[in-house]
PyMOL CGO cylinders between C-alpha atoms (Angstrom):
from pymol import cmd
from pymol.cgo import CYLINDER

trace = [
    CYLINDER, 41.78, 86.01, 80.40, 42.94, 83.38, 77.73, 0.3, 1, 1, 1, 1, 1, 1,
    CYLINDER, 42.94, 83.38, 77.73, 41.10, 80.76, 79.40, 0.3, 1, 1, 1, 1, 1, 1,
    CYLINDER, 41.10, 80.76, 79.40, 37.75, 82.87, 79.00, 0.3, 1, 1, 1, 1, 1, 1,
    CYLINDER, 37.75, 82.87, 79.00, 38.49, 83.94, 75.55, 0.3, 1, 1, 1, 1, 1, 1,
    CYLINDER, 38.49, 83.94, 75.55, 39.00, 80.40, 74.68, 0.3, 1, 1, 1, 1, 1, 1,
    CYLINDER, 39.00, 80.40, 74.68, 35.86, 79.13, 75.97, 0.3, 1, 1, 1, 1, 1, 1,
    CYLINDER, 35.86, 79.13, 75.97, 33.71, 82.36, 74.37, 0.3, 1, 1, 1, 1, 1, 1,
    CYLINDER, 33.71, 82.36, 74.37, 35.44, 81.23, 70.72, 0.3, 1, 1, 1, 1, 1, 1,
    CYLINDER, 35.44, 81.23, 70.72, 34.22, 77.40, 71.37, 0.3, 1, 1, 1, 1, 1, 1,
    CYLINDER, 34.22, 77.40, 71.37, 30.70, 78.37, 72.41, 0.3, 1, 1, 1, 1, 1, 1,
    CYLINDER, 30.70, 78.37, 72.41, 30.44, 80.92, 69.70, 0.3, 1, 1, 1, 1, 1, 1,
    CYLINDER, 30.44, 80.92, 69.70, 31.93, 78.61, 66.76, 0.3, 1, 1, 1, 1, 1, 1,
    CYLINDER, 31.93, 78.61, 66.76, 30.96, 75.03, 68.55, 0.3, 1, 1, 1, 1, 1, 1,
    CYLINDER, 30.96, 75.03, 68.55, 34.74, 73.71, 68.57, 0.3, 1, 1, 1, 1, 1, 1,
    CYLINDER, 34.74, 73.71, 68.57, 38.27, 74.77, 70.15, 0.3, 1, 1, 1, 1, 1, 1,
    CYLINDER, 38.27, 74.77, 70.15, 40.29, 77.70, 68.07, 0.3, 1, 1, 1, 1, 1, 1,
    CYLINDER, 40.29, 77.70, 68.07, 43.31, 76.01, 65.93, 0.3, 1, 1, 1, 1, 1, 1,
    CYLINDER, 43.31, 76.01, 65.93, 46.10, 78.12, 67.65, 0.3, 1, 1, 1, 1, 1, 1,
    CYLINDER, 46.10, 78.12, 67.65, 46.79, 80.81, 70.41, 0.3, 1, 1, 1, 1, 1, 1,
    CYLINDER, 46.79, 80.81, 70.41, 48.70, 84.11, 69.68, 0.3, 1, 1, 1, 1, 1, 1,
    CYLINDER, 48.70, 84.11, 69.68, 49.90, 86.77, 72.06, 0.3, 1, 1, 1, 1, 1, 1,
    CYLINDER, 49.90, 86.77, 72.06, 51.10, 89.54, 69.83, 0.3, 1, 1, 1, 1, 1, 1,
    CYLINDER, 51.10, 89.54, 69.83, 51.77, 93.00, 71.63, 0.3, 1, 1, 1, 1, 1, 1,
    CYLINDER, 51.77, 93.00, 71.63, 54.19, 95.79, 71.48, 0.3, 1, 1, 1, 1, 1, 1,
    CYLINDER, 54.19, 95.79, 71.48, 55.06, 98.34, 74.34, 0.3, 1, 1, 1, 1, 1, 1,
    CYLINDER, 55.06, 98.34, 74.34, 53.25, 97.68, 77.13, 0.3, 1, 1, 1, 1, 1, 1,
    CYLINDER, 53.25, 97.68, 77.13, 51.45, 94.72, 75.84, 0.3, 1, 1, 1, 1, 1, 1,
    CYLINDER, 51.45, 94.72, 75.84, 54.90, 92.96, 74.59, 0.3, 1, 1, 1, 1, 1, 1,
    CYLINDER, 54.90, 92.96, 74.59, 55.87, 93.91, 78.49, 0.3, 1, 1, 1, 1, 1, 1,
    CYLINDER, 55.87, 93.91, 78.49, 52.57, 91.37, 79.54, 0.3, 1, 1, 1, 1, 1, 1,
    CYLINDER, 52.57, 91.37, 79.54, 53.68, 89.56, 76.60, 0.3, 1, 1, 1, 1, 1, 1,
    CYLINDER, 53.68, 89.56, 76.60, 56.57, 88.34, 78.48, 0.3, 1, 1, 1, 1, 1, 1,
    CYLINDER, 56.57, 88.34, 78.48, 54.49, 88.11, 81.47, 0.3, 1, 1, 1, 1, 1, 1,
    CYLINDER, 54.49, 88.11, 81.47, 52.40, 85.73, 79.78, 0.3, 1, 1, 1, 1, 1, 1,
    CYLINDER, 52.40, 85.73, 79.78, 55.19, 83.90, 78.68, 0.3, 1, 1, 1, 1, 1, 1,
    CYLINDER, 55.19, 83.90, 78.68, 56.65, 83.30, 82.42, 0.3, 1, 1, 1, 1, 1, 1,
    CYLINDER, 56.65, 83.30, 82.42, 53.19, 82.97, 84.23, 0.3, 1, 1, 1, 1, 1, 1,
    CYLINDER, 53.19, 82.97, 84.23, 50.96, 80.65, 81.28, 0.3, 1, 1, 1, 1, 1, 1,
    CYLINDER, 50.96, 80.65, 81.28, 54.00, 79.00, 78.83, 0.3, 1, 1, 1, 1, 1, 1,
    CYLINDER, 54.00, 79.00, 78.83, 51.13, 76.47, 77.89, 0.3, 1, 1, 1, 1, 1, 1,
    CYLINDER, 51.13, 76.47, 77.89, 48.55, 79.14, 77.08, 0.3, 1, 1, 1, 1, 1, 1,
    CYLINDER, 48.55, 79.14, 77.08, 50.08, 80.16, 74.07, 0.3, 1, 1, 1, 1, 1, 1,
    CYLINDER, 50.08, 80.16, 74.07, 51.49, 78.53, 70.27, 0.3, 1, 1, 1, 1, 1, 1,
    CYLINDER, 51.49, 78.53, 70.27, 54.00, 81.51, 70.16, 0.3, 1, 1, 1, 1, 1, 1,
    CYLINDER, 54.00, 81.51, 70.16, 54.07, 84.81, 71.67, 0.3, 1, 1, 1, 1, 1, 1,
    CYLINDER, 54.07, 84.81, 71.67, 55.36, 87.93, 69.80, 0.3, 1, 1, 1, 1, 1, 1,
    CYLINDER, 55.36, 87.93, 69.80, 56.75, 90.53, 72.17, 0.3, 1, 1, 1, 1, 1, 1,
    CYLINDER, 56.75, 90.53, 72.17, 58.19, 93.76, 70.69, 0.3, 1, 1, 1, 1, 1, 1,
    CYLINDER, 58.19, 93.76, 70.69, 58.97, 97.42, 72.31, 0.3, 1, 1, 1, 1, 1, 1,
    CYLINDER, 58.97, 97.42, 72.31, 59.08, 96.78, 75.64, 0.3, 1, 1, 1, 1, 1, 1,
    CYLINDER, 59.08, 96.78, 75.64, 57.55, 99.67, 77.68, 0.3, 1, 1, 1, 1, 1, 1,
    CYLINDER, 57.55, 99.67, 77.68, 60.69, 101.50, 79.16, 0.3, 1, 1, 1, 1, 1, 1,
    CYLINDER, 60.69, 101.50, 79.16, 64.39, 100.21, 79.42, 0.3, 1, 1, 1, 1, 1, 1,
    CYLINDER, 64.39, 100.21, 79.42, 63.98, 96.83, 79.65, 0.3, 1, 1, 1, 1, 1, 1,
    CYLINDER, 63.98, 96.83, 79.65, 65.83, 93.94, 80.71, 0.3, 1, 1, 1, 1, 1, 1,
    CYLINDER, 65.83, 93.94, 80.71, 65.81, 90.06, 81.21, 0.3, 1, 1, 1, 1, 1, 1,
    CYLINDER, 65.81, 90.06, 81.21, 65.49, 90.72, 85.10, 0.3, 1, 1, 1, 1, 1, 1,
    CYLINDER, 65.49, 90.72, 85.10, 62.44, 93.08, 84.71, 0.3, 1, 1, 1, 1, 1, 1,
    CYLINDER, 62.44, 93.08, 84.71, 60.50, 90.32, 83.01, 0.3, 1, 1, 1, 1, 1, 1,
    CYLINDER, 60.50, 90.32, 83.01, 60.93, 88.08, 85.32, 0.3, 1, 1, 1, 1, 1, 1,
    CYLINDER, 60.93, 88.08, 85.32, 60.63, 90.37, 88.51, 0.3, 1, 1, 1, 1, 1, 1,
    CYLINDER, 60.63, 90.37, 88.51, 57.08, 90.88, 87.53, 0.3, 1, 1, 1, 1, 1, 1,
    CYLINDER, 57.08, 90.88, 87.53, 56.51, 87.19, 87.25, 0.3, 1, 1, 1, 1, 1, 1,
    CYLINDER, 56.51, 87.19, 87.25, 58.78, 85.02, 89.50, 0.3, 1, 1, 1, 1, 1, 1,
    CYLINDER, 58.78, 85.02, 89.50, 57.81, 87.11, 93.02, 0.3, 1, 1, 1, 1, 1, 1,
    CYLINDER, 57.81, 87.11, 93.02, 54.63, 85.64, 92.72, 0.3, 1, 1, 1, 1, 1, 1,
    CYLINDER, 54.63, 85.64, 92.72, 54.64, 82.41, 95.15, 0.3, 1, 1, 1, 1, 1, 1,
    CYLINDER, 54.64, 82.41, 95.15, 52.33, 80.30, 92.81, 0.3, 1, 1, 1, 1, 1, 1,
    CYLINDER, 52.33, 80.30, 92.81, 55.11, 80.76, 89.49, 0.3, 1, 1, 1, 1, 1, 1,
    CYLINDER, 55.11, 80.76, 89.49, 58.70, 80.60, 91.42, 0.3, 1, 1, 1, 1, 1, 1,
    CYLINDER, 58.70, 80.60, 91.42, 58.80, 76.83, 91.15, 0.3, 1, 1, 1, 1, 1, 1,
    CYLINDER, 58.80, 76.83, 91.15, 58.15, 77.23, 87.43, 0.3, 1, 1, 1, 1, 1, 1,
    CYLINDER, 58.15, 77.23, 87.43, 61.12, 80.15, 87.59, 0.3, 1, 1, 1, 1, 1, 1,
    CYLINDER, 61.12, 80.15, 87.59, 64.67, 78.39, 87.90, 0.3, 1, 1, 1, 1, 1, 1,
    CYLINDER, 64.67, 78.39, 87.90, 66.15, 81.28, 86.84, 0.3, 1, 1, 1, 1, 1, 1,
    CYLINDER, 66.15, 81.28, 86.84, 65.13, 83.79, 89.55, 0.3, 1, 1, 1, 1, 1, 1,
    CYLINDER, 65.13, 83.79, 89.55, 67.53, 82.93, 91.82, 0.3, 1, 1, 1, 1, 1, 1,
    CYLINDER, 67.53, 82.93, 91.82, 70.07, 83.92, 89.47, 0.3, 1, 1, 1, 1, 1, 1,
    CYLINDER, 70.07, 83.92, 89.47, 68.75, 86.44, 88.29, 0.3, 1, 1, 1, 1, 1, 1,
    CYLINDER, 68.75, 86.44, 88.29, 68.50, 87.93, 92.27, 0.3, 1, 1, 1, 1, 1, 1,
    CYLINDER, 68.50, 87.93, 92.27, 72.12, 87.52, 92.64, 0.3, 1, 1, 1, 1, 1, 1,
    CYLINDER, 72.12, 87.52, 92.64, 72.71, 89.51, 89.33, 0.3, 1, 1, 1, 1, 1, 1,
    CYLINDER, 72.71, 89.51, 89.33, 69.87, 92.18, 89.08, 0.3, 1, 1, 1, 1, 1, 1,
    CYLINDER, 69.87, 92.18, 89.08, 71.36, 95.40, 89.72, 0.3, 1, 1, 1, 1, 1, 1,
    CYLINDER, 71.36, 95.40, 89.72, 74.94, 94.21, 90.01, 0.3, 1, 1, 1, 1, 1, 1,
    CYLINDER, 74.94, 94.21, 90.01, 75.65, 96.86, 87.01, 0.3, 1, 1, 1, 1, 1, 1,
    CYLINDER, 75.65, 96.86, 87.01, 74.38, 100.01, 88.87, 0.3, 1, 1, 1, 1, 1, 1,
    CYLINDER, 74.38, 100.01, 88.87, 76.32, 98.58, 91.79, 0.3, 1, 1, 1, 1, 1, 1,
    CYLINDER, 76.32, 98.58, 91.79, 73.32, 97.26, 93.69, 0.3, 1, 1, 1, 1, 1, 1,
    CYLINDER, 73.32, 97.26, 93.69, 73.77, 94.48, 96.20, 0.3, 1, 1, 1, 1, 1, 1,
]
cmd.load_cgo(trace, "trace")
């Protein structure tokens, strides 16, 4: 969606927009940190706040690092695997 926004703004105002903001809070600072995992590059800086629900590092990347086309870009799930769930005694 970025990527279409982008190209409206530099058809509408005949040149590229200065800088890219993700700003959200609750659910939208959840896709926030979706963004962040799935389209790094998309973005100057990303402001994520209020996470929808209890939230924790593993949930944000769950969401992204499952997919096949981002888990090279994911070092972290691995770890992550091995630890999710370890504190409600999940193995």
């Amino acid at each position: 969606m970025t990527e279409k926004a982008k190209a409206v703004i530099k058809a509408y105002y005949g040149k590229a927009q200065d800088y890219a903001y993700w700003n959200g809070c609750s659910t939208g600072g959840r896709q926030g940190w979706i963004e962040a995992q799935l389209f790094p590059e998309g973005y100057d800086g990303i402001l994520a706040g209020v996470q929808l629900g209890p939230f924790h590092p593993c949930r944000a990347l769950a969401g992204a690092c499952h997919e096949p086309r981002c888990r090279s870009a994911c070092p972290a799930t691995e770890a992550h695997g091995r630890d999710c769930g370890r504190h409600q005694g999940v193995r």
